[in-house]
Structures are given as structure tokens and as C-alpha cells.
C-alpha angles and dihedrals in degrees: 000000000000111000120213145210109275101197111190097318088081087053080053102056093043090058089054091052090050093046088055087251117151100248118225129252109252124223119264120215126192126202107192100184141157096257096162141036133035102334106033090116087082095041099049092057092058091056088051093047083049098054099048093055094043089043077057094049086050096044086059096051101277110236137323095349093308133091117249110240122219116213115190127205128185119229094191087229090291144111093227095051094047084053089050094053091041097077095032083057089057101039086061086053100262113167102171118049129190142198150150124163115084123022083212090060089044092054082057103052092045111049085047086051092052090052102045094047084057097051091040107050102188096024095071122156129208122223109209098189104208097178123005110098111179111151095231087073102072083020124060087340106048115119139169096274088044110102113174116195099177137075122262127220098266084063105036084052092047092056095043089049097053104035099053092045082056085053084046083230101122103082123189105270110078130182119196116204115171132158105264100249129101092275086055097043096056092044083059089049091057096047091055103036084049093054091105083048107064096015102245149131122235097214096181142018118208129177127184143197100270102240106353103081099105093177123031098185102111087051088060095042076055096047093050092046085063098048091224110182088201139031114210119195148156097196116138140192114358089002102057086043102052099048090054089048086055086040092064099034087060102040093239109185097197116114119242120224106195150180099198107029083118094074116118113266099019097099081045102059094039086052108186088351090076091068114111086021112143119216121184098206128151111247126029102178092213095050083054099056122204093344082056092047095047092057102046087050092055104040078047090058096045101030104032103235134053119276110265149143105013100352099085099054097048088040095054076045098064087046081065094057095047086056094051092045086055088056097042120086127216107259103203091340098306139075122300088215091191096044083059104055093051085049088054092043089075099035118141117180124187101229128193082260097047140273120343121183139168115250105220090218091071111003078243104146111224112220147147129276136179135207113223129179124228099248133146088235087074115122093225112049109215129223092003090303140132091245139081148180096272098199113246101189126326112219130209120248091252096050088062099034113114120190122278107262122263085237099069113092106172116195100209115202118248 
């Protein structure tokens, strides 16, 4: 269990103790993330990104005069070990869990947190989703303890879409490549569905084992047959990595439209090809201006490094949860798990890119999202390198917002 950091609300409780007070039950919070294998850099990052926003809960005080406790779990990257963590995160009392890397892994969590929620009537748990964006989850499996604080692929897509045809930098020749689960499937979806949008031909579909391609050569030959002007992709981790290793090694002149190019090491490893590469992402500290800057000043200070890939959004997340713990008042001295949902529900946060809120239908959060190039004019330089995310356009959350899907029926709890 990571321990952290108790601030004065620990001196509080103990006085409570001393005084004879009952003291409150604190709230519990879960990370079940993938902390080892192949893919634990991203999951690393979100329980970077997680500290930070719980050790800010607890610098204000944490929640009803105690500090909220974080409890992490590895996954080990699977469905069957998030399971598995699941239930060893509410046995220890957990009421909050949290979690990011991997849509396959989110399916899991929150289909076991829908079903336990129905056979435990006052123990429910709430699922904030800070990073799997499937669409199914605010689709056919939404429910009432699901909170998702990250984009999705309709939107991501959208952004890319209309801020490299802004660029005019989209052409009119695009090649999809995504890994072949439910994340990468809606991301080909929205390339395609998008085509009228941005006025262009997808001219192939590719989908892919998620983790297990070593060597993506044959999939740029590909790319390069088919004299694509863009890539569009939604690959992440070693995926996303990998392909942009073999893109560089073969001179491939294609553009590339991401979702991830963000994440740590891959303007690195494409070295000078990642120049004139698009990334829709959800925080560019110099499109946000001194809010921007004071953030990044203060997650350097405490994290060690600038707020990138995955961390501001969960981090923008936990600031949700903050808000709706605000709103929530102590039943009995603990957590009205229930009482806080419908306070997040209606949650709205002022972020350093503009206003973000949760939009009750779908439990889907609305917020803002820009679309940067890779370019050595960026403000920020990326990985140690000379280069840096240059902002394109940032977009409201309304500009990218599409509608709630006709699959979700969410029974809401009266």
C-alpha cells in the first residue's frame, strides 16, 4: 500500500481519539493499475498523476477531518487480475476505485463493480475511469457507479480531424492502424465515420494483436504501399512506440494523427520524423497560458517531471472528486457512496483549458481538447529533445462534444 503523506488532517483525528471523539471513517481509494509487465509505463504515470491529486485532497484537509487513504493494486495488465484486485480492493474497505491503462481491463472493473453494487445495497463502489475510453462503457455498459474523465474515440477523432484539416495537414489519403480490441475498434469507427468530415479516403484498415507485435515493419511497408498522406491511430504504450521506432527506421514520409503521441519516449525514438506529427491530447501547458504554466510548475515541483500523456486528465479527474466530496456530506461519520455520485454527476471544474463537466445521461465528462504538432518552435521541448507539442487549436468542450449513445440506459438511483 502506498502511504501517503497525512498533512494536518492526521493531527486532527488524533485529537479526536485523545478527546474520546469517535473518530470518521476516512475515505478509501483503489488504484487498480497495471503497475508491472509490458505496459506499466502507462500505468505508472496514472498512479503518479493519482498521488499527486489525493496528496492535494489531503493538503487541504482531505474529507471530513480525515485524510483520504489511497490503496494500489497491480493488475498485472489483465482482465482476470484486475478482477482479482477488484475484490481485494473492497474487502479492505475501498469505496472509490481508479483506473486508466487498458479499455479491456476497464470492461472488467466495471461490470464487477455493477454487479457487486446490485447484490450489496449500502456498500456500493464508484468506478472513475481516467483513461479507458471504449466506447461500450458510456455505451451498452454505462451504469450509475461508472465515471469516465477522459475522452473517448468519437471525440479524440473529431479533434484530430478538425484540427489537421485546419493545418491543412490532413490530405486526402488516410490509413487507420489500431490494436484489435474494443478501444481500437472504435477509434476505426471514427476514422471512417469522420471521412466527410475531414474530406478524405480511407484507403486501408488495419488492426493489430494489442502487445505482442516485436517488429512493425511489414505494417509500414504497408502504410507506404498504399501512399497514405496521414496515419491515424489510436495505439498506445509499446505499440505506439514500436511503430514509430520502425517509422523512422524506414523513412516513412506519411504523417502520423494521434491520440497518444504524448507518451514519454515516442518523440525520442522517432527522432526528427516526428516533426509535423498531430496529437489530440487534453492539456498543452503553452496553449493554456499562466494557468498552464502554474500547473506544470507545481506537479514539476512535487512529481519530478511536467504533466504530460495521461496525468493531466486524471489529474483534472481527482480534482472532480475533490469537488463532489466537497458537496457530499458524512452519513454517520463515513461516505455516503451513493450521495457522491449524484454530486459528481453534476460536477463542473475550471481547468487550465477551459471548462470540463459530467454530463448526468452517460456519466461521459465533456471537456476541452487541443490538437498540437510535434515542432521544435514548441514552447516545451518533449523526452530531452529539441523538440516539443506546438498547439494547433485548442476546442471547447462543446466543439468536440458528440451526442450520448442511444445504448446507454442508465438506471439512476432514486
Amino acid at each position: 500500500m502506498y502511504k501517503l503523506r497525512l498533512s494536518g488532517a492526521a493531527a486532527f483525528a488524533a485529537a479526536c481519539l485523545a478527546s474520546g471523539l469517535a473518530a470518521a471513517e476516512p475515505v478509501k481509494i483503489g488504484l487498480v493499475e497495471t503497475l508491472s509487465g509490458p505496459n506499466a509505463a502507462s500505468g505508472l504515470m496514472y498512479r503518479q498523476s493519482v498521488r499527486y491529486g489525493i496528496d492535494k485532497i489531503n493538503a487541504a484537509g482531505g474529507w471530513n477531518g480525515q485524510p483520504v487513504q489511497l490503496l494500489e493494486y497491480d493488475n498485472q495488465g489483465g482482465p482476470a487480475g484486475a478482477a482479482d484486485k477488484l475484490k481485494a480492493a473492497i474487502a479492505d474497505g475501498v469505496q472509490i476505485v481508479v483506473q486508466g491503462a487498458s479499455s479491456a481491463v476497464g470492461g472488467q472493473i466495471t461490470e464487477d463493480v455493477r454487479k457487486h453494487n446490485l447484490r450489496n445495497p449500502g456498500k456500493e463502489v464508484v468506478y472513475l475511469n481516467v483513461g479507458a475510453e471504449a466506447q461500450e462503457l458510456t455505451g451498452e455498459k454505462c451504469h450509475f457507479h461508472h465515471f469516465r474523465v477522459a475522452g473517448n474515440a468519437q471525440v479524440r477523432v473529431k479533434a484530430l480531424v478538425l484540427g489537421m484539416k485546419q493545418a491543412n495537414a490532413l490530405g486526402t489519403r488516410v490509413y487507420s492502424i489500431n490494436q484489435n480490441y474494443s478501444w481500437g475498434q472504435d477509434m476505426e469507427k471514427a476514422i471512417v465515420d469522420d471521412a466527410s468530415l475531414g474530406g478524405y479516403e480511407v484507403v486501408e484498415k488495419t488492426l493489430h494483436d494489442v502487445s505482442k507485435i516485436q517488429d512493425f515493419s511489414p505494417y509500414v511497408a504497408k502504410i507506404a504501399a498504399a501512399k497514405a498522406d496521414t496515419v491515424m491511430t489510436g495505439n498506445w504504450s509499446n505499440d505506439l512506440l514500436l511503430m514509430m521506432k520502425a517509422a523512422k527506421a524506414s523513412g516513412l514520409k506519411a504523417r502520423f494523427g494521434t491520440v497518444y503521441l504524448d507518451q514519454p519516449g515516442n518523440v525520442s525514438n522517432a527522432g526528427d520524423l516526428a516533426i509535423g506529427n498531430y496529437v489530440a491530447h487534453a492539456f498543452n501547458a503553452e496553449a493554456a497560458g499562466p494557468a498552464g504554466e502554474r500547473f506544470v510548475a507545481d506537479y514539476t515541483a512535487k512529481i519530478g517531471h511536467a504533466p504530460v500523456f495521461v496525468e493531466p486528465q486524471t489529474v483534472f479527474g481527482l480534482e472532480m472528486v475533490t469537488d463532489a466530496l466537497k458537496r457530499t456530506r458524512p452519513v454517520n461519520g463515513s461516505l455516503d457512496v451513493n450521495a457522491f455520485a449524484k454530486a459528481l454527476e453534476s460536477g463542473k471544474l475550471n481547468t487550465p483549458m477551459g471548462e470540463m463537466s459530467m454530463r448526468a445521461a452517460d456519466h461521459q465528462v465533456q471537456m476541452p481538447l487541443v490538437v498540437s504538432v510535434v515542432s521544435k518552435d514548441a514552447k516545451y521541448k518533449a523526452d530531452g529533445t529539441d523538440m516539443g507539442f506546438k498547439p494547433v487549436k485548442v476546442f471547447s468542450a462543446e466543439a468536440v462534444s458528440v451526442p450520448a449513445q442511444a445504448s446507454c440506459k442508465m438506471q439512476r438511483l432514486g
